[in-house]
MARFILO-22424 format. One record per residue (C-alpha): residue in three letters; x, y, z. Coordinates in steps of 0.2 Angstrom, whole numbers, plus 5000, padded with zeros to 4 digits. Layout:
N
ALAXYZ/...
//
This chain:
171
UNK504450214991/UNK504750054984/UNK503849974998/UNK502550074997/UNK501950004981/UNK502149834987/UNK501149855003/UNK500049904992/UNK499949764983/UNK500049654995/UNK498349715001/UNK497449704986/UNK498049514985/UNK497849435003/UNK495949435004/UNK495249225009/UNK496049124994/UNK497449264991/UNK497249274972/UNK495349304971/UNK495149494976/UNK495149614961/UNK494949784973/UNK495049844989/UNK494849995001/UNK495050035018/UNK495550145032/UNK497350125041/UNK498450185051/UNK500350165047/UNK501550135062/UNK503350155061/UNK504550105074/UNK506250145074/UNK507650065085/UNK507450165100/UNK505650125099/UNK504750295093/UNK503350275083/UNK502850385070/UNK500950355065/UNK500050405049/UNK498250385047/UNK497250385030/UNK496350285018/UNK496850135005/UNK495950104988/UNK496649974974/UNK495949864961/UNK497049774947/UNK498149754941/UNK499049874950/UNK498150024953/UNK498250124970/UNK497850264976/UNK498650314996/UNK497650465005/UNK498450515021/UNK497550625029/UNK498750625045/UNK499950695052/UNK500350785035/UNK499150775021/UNK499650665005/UNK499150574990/UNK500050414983/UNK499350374965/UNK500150194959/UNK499750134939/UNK500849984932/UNK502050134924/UNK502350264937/UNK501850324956/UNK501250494957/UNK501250594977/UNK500450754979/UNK500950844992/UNK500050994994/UNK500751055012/UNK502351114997/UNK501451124982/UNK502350994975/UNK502250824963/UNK503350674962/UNK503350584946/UNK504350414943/UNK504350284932/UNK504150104940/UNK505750024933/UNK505449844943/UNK504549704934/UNK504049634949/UNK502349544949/UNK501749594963/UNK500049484961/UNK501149324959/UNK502049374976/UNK500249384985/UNK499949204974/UNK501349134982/UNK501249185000/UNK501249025012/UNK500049005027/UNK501348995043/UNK499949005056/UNK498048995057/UNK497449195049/UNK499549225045/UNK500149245028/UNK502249285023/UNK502849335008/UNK504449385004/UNK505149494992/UNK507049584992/UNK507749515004/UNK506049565017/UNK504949475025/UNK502849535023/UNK501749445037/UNK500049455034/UNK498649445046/UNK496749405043/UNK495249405052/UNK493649345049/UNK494449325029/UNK494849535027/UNK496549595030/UNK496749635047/UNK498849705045/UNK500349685036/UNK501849725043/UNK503749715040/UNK505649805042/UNK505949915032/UNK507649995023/UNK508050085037/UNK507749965049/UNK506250015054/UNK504649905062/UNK503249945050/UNK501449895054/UNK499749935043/UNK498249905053/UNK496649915043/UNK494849955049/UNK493249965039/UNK493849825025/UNK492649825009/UNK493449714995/UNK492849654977/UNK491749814973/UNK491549914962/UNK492950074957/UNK493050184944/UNK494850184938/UNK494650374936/UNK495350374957/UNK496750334953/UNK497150474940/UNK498250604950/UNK497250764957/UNK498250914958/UNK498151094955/UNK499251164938/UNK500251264949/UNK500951134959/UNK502951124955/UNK503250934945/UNK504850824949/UNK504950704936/UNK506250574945/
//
């Protein structure tokens, strides 16, 4: 989860100079490769804006919603009728990680963070993936299609959306 929120992050931050983006949306698709090389793909779409606002809809294979404010990340997921509540307990700026991220190649970024290595690619100045292994080993890459950056959002997204009858884990 925690790498959730910096993917996240990440994105909203790697847009032409890397610290002038204040939202950004798009479609993805999530591939996770594991050592024997199976790859699990998820497909859904991406909205953020700052300073840390986020909201994950995956649509496929399972249906889920990822809400991310400065204080706690919220998932729905309604295949169970359940809520996930925890508090963010890093101070982590994740805005001064994308800041920081050096150029290693024409179009590819790296930043790093915990011990883990983020590359990200560009093309034609949007975001074009980010990829990186994660806890478990795994190779993880976002791709990104349909790119829009520096537009307008209503926060009100990134409220959680759930029906009252849901169970709620507070973590």
């Amino acid at each position: 989860m925690k790498f959730i929120l910096t993917i996240l992050l990440l994105i909203t931050q790697s847009y032409a100079s890397m610290d002038k983006i204040t939202s950004f949306e798009a479609d993805f698709t999530q591939n996770i490769k594991d050592e024997k090389d199976k790859v699990l793909s998820y497909k859904g779409h991406v909205t953020a804006h700052k300073p840390q606002f986020a909201k994950w809809a995956y649509k496929t294979p399972v249906e889920k919603y990822i809400y991310i404010s400065p204080f706690a990340i919220t998932i729905v997921e309604p295949e169970i009728e359940q809520v996930i509540v925890r508090k963010i307990e890093s101070n982590f700026n994740f805005f001064q990680l994308i800041k920081n991220a050096k150029e290693v190649a024409k179009d590819t970024y790296e930043a790093n963070y915990k011990n883990t290595k983020f590359t990200i690619k560009k093309e034609s100045d949007l975001i074009k993936s980010i990829s990186y292994i994660d806890e478990f080993e795994n190779n993880v890459t976002i791709l990104f299609e349909n790119q829009k950056q520096n537009h307008r959002i209503e926060l009100k997204v990134f409220n959680p959306r759930y029906p009252l009858e849901y169970d709620i884990v507070r973590d």
